[in-house]
N, C-alpha and C positions, 0 to 999 in steps of 0.2 A: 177515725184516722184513715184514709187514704193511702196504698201502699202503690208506688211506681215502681219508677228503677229503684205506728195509734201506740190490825189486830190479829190477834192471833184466830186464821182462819179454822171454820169451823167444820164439821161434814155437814155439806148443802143439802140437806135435808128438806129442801123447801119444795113447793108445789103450789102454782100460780090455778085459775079454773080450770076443773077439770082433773087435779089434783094435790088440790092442797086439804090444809088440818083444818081442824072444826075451827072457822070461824071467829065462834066467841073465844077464841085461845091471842088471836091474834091486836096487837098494838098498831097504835097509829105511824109506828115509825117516826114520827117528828120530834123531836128534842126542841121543845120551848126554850131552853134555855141557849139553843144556836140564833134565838133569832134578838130584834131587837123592836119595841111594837112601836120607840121615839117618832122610828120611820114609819112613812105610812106607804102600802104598797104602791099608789098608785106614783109617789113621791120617786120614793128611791126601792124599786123593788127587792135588790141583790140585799142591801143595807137590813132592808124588813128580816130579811129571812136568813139571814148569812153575819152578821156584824156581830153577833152574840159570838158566832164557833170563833171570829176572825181575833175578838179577846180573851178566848181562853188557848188560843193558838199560834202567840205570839213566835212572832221570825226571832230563830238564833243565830248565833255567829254563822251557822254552819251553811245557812240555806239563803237563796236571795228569792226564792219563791217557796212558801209551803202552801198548799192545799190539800183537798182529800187523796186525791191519787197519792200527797208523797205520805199520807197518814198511812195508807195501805203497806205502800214503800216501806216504811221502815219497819210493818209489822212480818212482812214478806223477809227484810233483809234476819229480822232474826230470827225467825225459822229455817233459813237457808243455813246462818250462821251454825245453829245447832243441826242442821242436817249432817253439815261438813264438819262436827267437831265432833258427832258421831262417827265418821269416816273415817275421818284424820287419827281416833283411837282405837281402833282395830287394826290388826297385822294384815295390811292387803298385800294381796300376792301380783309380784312385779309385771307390768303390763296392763293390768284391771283398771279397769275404770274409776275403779275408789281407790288405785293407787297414785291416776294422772289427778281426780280433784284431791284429796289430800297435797299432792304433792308439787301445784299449782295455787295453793291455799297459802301452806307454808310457805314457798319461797317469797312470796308474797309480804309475807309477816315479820321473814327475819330482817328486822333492820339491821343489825350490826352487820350483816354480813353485804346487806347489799350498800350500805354507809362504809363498809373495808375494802372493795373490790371493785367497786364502779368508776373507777380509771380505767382500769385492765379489763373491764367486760366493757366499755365504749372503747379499748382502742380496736378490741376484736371484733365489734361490729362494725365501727367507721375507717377502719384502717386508714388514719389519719397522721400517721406518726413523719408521714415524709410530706405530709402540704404543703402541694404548691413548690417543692422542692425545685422543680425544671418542669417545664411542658412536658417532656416524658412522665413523669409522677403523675402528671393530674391526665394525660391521656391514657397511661395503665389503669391509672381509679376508674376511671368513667368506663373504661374496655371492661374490667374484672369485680369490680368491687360493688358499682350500681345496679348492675345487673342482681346481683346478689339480694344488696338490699330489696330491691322492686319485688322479687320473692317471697320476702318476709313482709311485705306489707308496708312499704315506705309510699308515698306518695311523689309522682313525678310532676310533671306541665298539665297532663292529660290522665284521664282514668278509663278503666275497662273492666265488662263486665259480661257477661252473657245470662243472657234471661229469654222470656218467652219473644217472640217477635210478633207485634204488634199490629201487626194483619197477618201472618200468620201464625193464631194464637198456642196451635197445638206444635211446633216445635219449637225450641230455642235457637238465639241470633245472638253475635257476637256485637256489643255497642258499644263505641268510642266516645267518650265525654269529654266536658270542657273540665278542667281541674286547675289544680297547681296552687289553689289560697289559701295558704295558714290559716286565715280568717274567714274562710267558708265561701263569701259571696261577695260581690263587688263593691256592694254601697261602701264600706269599708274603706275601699280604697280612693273611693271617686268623689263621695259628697262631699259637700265644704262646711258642713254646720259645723259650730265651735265642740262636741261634744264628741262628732265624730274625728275632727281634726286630734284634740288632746287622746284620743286609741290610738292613733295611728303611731305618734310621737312615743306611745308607751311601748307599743310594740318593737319600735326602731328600738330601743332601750331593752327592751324584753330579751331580742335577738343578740344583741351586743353582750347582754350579764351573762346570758347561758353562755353563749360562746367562751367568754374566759373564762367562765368558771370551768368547765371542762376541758380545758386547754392553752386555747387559742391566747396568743398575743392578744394587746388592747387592740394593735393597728390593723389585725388580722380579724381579729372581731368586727372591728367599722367597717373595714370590707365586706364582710360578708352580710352584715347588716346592709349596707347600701346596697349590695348587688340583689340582695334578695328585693328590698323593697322596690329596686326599678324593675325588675323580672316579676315579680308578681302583681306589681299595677299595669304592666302593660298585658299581661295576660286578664288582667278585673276589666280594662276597658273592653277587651274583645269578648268577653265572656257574657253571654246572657244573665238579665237581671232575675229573682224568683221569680216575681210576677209570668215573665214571657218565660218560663220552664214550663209553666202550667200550660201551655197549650199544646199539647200531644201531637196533634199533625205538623206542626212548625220544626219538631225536633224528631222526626221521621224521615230520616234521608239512606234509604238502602244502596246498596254499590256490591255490584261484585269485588274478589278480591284483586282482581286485577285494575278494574275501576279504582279502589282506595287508591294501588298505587299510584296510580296513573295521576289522578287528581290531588294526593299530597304527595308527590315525591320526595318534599325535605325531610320526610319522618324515615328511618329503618324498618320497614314493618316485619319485613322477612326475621329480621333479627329479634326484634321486639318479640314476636309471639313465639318465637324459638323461644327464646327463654324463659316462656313460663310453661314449656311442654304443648304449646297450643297450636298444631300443625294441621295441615290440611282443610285450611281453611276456605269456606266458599266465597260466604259472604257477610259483608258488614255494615251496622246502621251506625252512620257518622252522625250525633246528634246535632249538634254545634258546631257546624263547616268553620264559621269565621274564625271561633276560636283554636280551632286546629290549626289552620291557618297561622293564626298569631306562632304556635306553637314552631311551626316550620320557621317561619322569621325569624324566630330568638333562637334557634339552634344554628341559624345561617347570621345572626349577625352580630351573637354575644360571643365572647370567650369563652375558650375553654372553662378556664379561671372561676369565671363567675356560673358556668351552669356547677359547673362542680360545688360552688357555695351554696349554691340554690338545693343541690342535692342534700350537702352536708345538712343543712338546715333543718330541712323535713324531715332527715332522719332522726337528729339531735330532739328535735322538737317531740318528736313521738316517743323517744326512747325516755323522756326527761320522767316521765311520771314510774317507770320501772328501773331508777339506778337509786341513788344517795337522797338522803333529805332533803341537803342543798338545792337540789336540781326542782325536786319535785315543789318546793318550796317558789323556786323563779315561774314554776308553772303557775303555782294557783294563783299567786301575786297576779299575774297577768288574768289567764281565762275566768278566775275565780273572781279577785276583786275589781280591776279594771270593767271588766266585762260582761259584770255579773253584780258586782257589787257585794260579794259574800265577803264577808272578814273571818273566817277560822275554815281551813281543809274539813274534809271530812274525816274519820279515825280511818287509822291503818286498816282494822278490821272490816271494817266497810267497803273501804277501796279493793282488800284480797276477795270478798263475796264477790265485786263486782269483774274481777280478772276471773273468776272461776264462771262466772253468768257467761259473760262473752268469748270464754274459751272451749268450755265444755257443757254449755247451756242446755242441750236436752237432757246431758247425759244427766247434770244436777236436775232438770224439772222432771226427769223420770222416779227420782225420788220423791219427788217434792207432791207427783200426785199420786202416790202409791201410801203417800201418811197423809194427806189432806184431799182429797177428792176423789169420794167414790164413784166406781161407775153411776148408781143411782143418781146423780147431781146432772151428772152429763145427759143424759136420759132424759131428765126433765124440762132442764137448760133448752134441749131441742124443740119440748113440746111448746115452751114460750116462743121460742126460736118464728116457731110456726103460727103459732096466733099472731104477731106480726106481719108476718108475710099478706096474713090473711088479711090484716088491716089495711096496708099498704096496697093489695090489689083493689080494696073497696077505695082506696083514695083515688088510686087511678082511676078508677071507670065513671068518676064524678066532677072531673076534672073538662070544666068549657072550653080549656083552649089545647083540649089535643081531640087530633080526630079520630075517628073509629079504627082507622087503619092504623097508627101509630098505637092509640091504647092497645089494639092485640101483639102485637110486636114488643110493648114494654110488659102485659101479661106474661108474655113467653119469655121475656129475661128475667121478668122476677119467677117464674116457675121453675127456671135453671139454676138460681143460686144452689152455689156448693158449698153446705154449710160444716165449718168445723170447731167444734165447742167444748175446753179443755185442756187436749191435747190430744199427740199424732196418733196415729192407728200404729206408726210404724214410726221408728227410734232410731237418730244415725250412728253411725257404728263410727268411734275413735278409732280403730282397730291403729288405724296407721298414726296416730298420732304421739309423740313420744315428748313425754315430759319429765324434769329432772329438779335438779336444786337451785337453777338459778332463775330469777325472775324474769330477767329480759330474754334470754335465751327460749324460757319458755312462751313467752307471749308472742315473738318472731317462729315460735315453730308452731304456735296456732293460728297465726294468719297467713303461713305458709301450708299450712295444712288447710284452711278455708279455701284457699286460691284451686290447691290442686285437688280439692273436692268439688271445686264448681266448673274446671273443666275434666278430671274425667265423669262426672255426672252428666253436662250440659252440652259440651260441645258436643255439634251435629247431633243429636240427640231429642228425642222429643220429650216434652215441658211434662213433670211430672206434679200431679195434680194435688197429691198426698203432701208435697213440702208444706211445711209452715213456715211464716217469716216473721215470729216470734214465740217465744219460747214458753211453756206451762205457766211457768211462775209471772208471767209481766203483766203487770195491772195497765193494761189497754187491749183495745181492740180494735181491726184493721177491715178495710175491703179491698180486694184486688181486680182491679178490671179485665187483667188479661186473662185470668181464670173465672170469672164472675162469681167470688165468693167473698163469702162475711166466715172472720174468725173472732172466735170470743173465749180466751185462754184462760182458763183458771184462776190465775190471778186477779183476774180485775171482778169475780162472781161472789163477792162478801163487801156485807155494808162498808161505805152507805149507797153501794149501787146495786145492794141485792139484799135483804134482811128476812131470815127465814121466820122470826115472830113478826114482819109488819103485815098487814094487808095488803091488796092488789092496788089503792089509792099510791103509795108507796112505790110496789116495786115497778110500777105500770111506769110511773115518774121519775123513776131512776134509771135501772139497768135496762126499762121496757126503750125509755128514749136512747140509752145509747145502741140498744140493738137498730130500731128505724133510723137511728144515724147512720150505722155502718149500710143498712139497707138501700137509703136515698142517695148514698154515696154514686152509686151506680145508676141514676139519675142525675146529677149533678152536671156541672158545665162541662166537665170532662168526661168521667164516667158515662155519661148520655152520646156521648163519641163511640163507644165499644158494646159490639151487638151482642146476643146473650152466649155467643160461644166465646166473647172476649176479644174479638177482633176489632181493629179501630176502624168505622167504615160510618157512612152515611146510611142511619135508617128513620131520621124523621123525617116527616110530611114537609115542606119550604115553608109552610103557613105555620106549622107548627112552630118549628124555629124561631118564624119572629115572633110568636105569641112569647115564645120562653125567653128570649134573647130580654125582648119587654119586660118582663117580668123581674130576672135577675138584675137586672140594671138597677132596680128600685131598691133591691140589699142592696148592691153593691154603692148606690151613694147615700145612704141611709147610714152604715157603717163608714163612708169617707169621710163623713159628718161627725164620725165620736173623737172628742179630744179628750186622750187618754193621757198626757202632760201639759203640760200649759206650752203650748206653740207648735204641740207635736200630736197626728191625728192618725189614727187607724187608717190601715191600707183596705180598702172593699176590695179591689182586684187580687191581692194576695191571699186575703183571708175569705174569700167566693165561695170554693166549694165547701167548705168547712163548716158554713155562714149556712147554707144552705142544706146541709145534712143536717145542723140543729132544727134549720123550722121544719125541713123534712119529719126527722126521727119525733119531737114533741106534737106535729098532728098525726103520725100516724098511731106514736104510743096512747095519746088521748082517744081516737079511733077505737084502739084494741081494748084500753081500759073501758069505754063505754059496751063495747062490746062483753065483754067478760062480767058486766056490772048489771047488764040491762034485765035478766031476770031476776036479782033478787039485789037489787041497788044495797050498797055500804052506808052506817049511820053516822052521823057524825061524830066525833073523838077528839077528844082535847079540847071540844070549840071549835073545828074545823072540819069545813066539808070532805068530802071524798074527793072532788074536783081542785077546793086551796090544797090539799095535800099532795095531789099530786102535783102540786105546778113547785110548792117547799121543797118535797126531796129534791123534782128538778136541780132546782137553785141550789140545794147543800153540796149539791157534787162538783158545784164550781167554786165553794167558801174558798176564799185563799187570802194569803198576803202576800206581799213582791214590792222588793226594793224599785226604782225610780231606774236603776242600770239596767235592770235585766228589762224591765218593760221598753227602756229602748231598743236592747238588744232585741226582742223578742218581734218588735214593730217591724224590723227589719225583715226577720228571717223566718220568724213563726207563720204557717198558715192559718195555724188555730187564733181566733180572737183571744184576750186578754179574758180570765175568768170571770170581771166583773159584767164584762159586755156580751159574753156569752149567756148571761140572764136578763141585764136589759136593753140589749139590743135584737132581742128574740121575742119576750112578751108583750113589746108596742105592738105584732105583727101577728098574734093570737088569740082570735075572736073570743077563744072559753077565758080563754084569760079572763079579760075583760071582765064577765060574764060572773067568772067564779069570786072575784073582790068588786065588783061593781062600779067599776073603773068608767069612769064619767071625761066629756071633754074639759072638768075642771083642774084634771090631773095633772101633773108637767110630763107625765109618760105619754098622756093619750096622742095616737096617731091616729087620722081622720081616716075611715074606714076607705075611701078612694087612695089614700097613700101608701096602705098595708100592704107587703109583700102578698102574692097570693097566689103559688104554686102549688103546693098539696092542702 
């Protein structure tokens, strides 16, 4: 995973060469019984190796995708659960950190109360009791009451955020975004397929139930349903599509603060950043001018009326998951089955773990690695960390189409990576953050406590390098270009991307590939834009470029080619660098596994070589099943490839592959060796 603006765990006790257990102690890691031998690799690789776990893994009401990550996920949520239900039973003393998760858990939990009181905790959020009353009312809201919201984390037209600045990697920049979609991103609003047409029709319906149900007249309902849906398509046409977000220099537009004004004056900016304490400001990177743009138009040419709808909306819409059943109920109907396809919520218990993850998220993985993750794990985790690295520089310097000067320049950024594995050195302090018994109340005073921890951290300030941007407990892992690092957080370090009884065939093919994923990240179409101090700038050779330009083109219509519906095909431009960290990470972990192997080679187990084994675990880590909904949605919006193609749309383009099942041009996989992707 990419980061811009990625069972009951055990103590990792493992040790890859160099320091692992005797050997003969160790298993093949593969479970015969995930795979299915009907298929034949060369046929349907994923199917071979993966169709066994996908039957004994059947999708429940609850899920419109399971895979391994959500197997982890749920072994992860109920450790958490008993972390906090140890919390939750002991007398914490007021202010304590195990008094905000207990008490952030709980409110969470009580239904009855928040099913008794969520009239009266929405009118105290939306203060809506005089709507639309006289254009005074609705000009008081918008003076006194939006403001407020914007505080607690509502979404407006536009979004803001301060982070590292982008040529200049070591302080922080204040950046304006394109925003304002309930629905995330444009296609939504703009394509004409019949499948996206009947979302849109729901959502129009979606906006309308909530609205009365929490209030509103029916007519006052359609209102705001129409006003929303022409304000937020005409903000999707202006809006960049995913695809063009992905390119870094396109969405780099710095401006002094006077320049902002100067070039959108229909916005308030002075007031704007007044209210969220964000003063004395220099300067600002406007990602998406036109959409800004857009954003000055609709405040100069909609009514009051209707931006006010627009407000209500997002607020209602966000608050709908922390008030009464009812409410939360029109949510999942919509995001859940509509858009997902899932037919059953998840449990209440679930949902409070997940209020406590994204409210007080270190605070809980500071427990979480203090009973499951010894230092020892961490310690080791690095020393693989670094056979990697090692492998990775041996790809680079064997590579024909970069030249001498470019390979020592990508030596020295991969010699900078800053590597973090587990969790922080250093833990953020709640101090200020105050939680109580009600659930909305609390979740608006953690996203208002996030806002004013990222400007008094960030602004004018320079970029601190120790943050992490995700939490102990998350089964993924990230790289970040503006600081040139790979994180790999405790959670995602236990099978099947890391098994302390398997071999190095094993874990070389699992947790080894996601690590050279997160590594080649920063080689990627983008990532290859930002030099090893993280700044975005020019440092290939011109010849280079087209060599690589060349190169990526060949994934990129290789995967425009998978038809993952019947009518409906895989994005290569969206799903690029993603696409390219898999074949990245699987040659360079095959690299480091040869390496690791080359003095005293592994025997075969099960039937299976040390080279088929490692290419199986690959494959087990993308077993999954998914409804037919969420893979549209996913085509859409996801960068990551679809789990099945993330195995065979990688092994056409893997010489060992080949190699390791004997894969002939009689295959239906085989790809003619002039056609194979061929960058590391």
């Amino acid at each position: 995973m990419r980061i811009t603006n990625i069972m009951a765990l055990t103590a990792l006790t493992f040790a890859l060469t160099g320091c692992r257990t005797d050997e003969k102690t160790l298993s093949s890691g593969i479970n015969p019984a995930n795979m299915d031998t009907t298929y034949l690799p060369g046929t349907d690789f994923y199917e071979y190796a993966t169709h066994g776990w996908q039957v004994s893994h059947p999708l429940t009401a609850e899920y419109s995708r399971f895979g391994s990550f959500d197997v982890l996920q749920e072994n992860n949520n109920k450790q958490l659960r008993d972390l906090i239900d140890s919390v939750a039973a002991q007398k914490n003393e007021p202010g304590s950190v195990a008094q905000k998760i207990a008490d952030l858990y709980n409110s969470a939990m009580d239904s009855v109360k928040l099913n008794k009181s969520y009239k009266e905790e929405l009118e105290e959020f939306l203060q809506y009791s005089d709507y639309q009353t006289s254009p005074n009312a609705t000009k008081k809201w918008l003076a006194e009451t939006w403001p407020r919201m914007q505080r607690q984390g509502v979404s407006g037209l536009f979004g803001m955020y301060i982070g590292a600045d982008e040529k200049d990697s070591k302080n922080n920049l204040v950046s304006i975004y394109q925003g304002g979609l309930t629905l995330g991103q444009k296609d939504y609003y703009v394509d004409s397929d019949p499948e996206t047409i009947k979302i849109r029709e729901a959502y129009r319906k979606y906006i309308a139930d909530l609205c009365q149900h929490a209030g509103f007249k029916e007519e006052e309902a359609q209102r705001i349903s129409e006003d929303v849906m022409r304000i937020e398509t005409r903000l999707a046409q202006a809006n960049k599509s995913m695809t063009e977000l992905r390119d870094p220099e396109a969405n780099y537009n710095k401006l002094s603060y006077d320049e902002l004004k100067k070039q959108f004056p229909g916005i308030d900016w002075d007031g704007y950043f007044k209210n969220f304490g964000a003063e004395d400001i220099k300067e600002v990177n406007v990602g998406q001018p036109v959409a800004i743009h857009e954003v000055e138009k609709i405040l100069r040419e909609e009514k009051d009326e209707a931006i006010q709808n627009v407000y209500l909306w997002h607020a209602l819409n966000m608050a709908s998951s922390y008030i009464d059943d009812a409410s939360r109920a029109l949510n999942f109907g919509f995001y859940g089955t509509v858009m997902s396809g899932k037919q059953e919520d998840r449990p209440r218990w679930k949902r409070a773990v997940a209020a406590v993850e994204g409210g007080l998220g270190e605070a809980l993985g500071q427990l979480y690695v203090e009973r499951f993750f010894p230092p020892a794990a961490k310690e080791r985790m690095e020393k693989l960390v670094k056979n990697l690295q090692v492998a990775l520089g041996e790809r680079i310097a064997v590579q024909d189409w970069m030249s001498d000067e470019t390979k020592q320049v990508a030596q020295e950024k991969l010699d900078a990576f800053y590597v973090k594995v587990g969790y922080p050195d250093k833990w953020k302090d709640y101090t200020n953050l105050e939680i109580g018994n009600s659930y909305l109340r609390n979740i608006l005073a953690c996203n208002e406590f996030d806002l004013n921890e990222m400007i008094r951290t960030k602004l004018n300030k320079p970029v601190d390098k120790e943050e992490w941007f995700m939490t102990p407990q998350t089964v993924n892992a990230y790289y970040n270009p503006t600081t040139n690092e790979i994180c790999f957080p405790a959670g995602i370090l236990q099978p099947p991307f890391f098994d302390m009884q398997a071999d190095d065939a094993f874990n070389y093919g699992a947790i080894g590939v996601v690590i050279g994923h997160e590594m080649t990240h920063g080689f990627d179409d983008q990532g290859s834009q930002y030099d090893k101090d993280g700044n975005l700038r020019k440092w290939w050779d011109e010849e280079d470029t087209k060599r690589f330009t060349e190169r990526i083109q060949v994934m990129r219509e290789f995967h425009d080619g998978i038809e993952v519906l019947p009518g409906l095909h895989a994005n290569g431009s969206l799903t690029l660098g993603e696409n390219m960290a898999d074949h990245g990470g699987l040659m360079v972990a095959f690299q480091a596994f040869e390496n690791a192997t080359s003095e005293k080679p592994l025997p075969v187990i099960d039937g299976f070589t040390p080279e088929q084994r490692f290419f199986l675990a690959y494959a087990n880590v993308w077993g999954q099943n998914i409804r037919d909904e969420e893979i549209r949605k996913r085509v859409k919006s996801d960068p990551h490839e679809l789990g099945k193609w993330r195995v065979n749309g990688q092994m056409p383009h893997i010489d060992a592959w080949y190699e390791a099942f004997g894969i002939t041009e009689n295959d239906p996989m085989f790809v003619p060796k002039e056609k194979r992707v061929t960058i590391w």
